[in-house]
C-alpha positions in Angstrom: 0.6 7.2 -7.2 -2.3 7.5 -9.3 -4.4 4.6 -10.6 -3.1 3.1 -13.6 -5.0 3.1 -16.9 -6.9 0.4 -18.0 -6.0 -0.4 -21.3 -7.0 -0.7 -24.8 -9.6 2.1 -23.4 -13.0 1.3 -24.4 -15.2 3.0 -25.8 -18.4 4.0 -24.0 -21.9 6.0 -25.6 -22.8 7.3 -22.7 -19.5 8.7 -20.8 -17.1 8.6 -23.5 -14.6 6.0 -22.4 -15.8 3.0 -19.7 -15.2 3.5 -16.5 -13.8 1.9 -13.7 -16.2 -0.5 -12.1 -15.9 -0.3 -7.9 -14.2 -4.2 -7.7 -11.6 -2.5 -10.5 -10.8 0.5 -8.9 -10.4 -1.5 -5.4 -7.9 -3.8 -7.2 -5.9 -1.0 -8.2 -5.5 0.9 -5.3 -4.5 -2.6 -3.2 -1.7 -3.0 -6.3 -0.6 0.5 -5.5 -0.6 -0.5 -1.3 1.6 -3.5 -2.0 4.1 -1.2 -4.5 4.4 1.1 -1.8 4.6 -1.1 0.8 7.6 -3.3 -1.3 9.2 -1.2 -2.9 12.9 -0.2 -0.9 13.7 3.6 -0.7 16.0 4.5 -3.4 14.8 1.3 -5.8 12.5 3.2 -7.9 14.7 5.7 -10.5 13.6 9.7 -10.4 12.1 9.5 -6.9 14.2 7.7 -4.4 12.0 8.6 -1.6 9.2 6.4 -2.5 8.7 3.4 -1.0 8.2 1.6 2.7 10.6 -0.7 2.1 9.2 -3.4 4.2 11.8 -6.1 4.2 14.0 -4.0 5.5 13.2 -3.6 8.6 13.6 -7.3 8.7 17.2 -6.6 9.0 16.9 -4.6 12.1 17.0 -5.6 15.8 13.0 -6.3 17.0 13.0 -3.9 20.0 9.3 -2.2 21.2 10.0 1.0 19.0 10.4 -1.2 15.5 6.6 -1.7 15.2 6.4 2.2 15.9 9.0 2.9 13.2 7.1 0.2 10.8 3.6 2.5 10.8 5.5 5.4 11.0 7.2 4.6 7.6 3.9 3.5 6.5 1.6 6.2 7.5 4.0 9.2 5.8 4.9 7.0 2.7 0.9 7.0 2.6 0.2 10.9 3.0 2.8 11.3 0.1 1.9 9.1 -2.1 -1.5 7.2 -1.5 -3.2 10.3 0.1 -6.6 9.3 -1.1 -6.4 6.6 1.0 -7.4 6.3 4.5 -5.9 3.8 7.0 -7.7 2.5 10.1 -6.7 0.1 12.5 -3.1 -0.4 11.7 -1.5 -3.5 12.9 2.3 -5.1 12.5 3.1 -8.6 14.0 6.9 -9.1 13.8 7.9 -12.7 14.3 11.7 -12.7 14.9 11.5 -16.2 15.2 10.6 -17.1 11.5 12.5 -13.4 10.4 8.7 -12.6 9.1 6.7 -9.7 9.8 2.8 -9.1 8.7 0.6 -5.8 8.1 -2.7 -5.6 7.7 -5.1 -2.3 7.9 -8.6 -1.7 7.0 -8.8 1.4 4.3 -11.2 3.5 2.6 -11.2 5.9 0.0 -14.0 8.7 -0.7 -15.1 7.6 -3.3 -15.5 4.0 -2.3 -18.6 3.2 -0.3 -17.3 -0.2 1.8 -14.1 -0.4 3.5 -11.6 -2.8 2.6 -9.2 -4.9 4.3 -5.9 -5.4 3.2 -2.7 -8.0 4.5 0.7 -8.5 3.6 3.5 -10.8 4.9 6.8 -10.9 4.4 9.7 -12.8 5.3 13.2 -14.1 4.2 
């Protein structure tokens, strides 16, 4: 998924067109996590691969393995589509009590200096 364009494109003396300032760039690439990790296999038309498809696996029994399978999915929907981002310290909390499960991960990307955090809950 590349970053989307920022539109009407300005124009700028120095570069040509403006550029992306870090905050912007940051913004888009969390929109792009939370597409990727929303979207259900098969929703999007052309490439029914994409997509983590988090709320399904709210469907699915909560054994020890369906955390595993969660970063799993994540990690390899990541290397195909996001590969300029970097994941650290990936954690899922399934709550089968409330049928909810949360993500959250820290991520860089080269050409961002800080690291960033990013959550994500879902439920039913």
């Amino acid at each position: 998924m590349p970053l989307s364009l920022k539109l009407p494109l300005m124009v700028d003396q120095r570069d040509g067109y403006e550029s992306f300032t870090n905050a912007e760039v940051t913004d888009a690439i969390k929109q792009n996590i939370r597409m990727l990790l929303l979207t259900r296999p098969g929703e999007r038309l052309f490439d029914a691969q994409l997509g983590v498809g988090l709320e399904n696996f709210l469907f699915e029994l909560a054994d020890e393995n369906l955390t595993d399978r969660v970063k799993t999915a994540i990690f390899s929907q990541f290397e195909i589509y996001l590969p300029y981002v970097i994941i650290n310290n990936l954690e899922t909390t399934l709550n089968p009590d409330s049928n909810s499960m949360s993500v959250s991960f820290d991520f860089s990307v080269d050409r961002l200096v800080a690291q960033e955090n990013f959550q994500i809950e879902v439920s039913i």
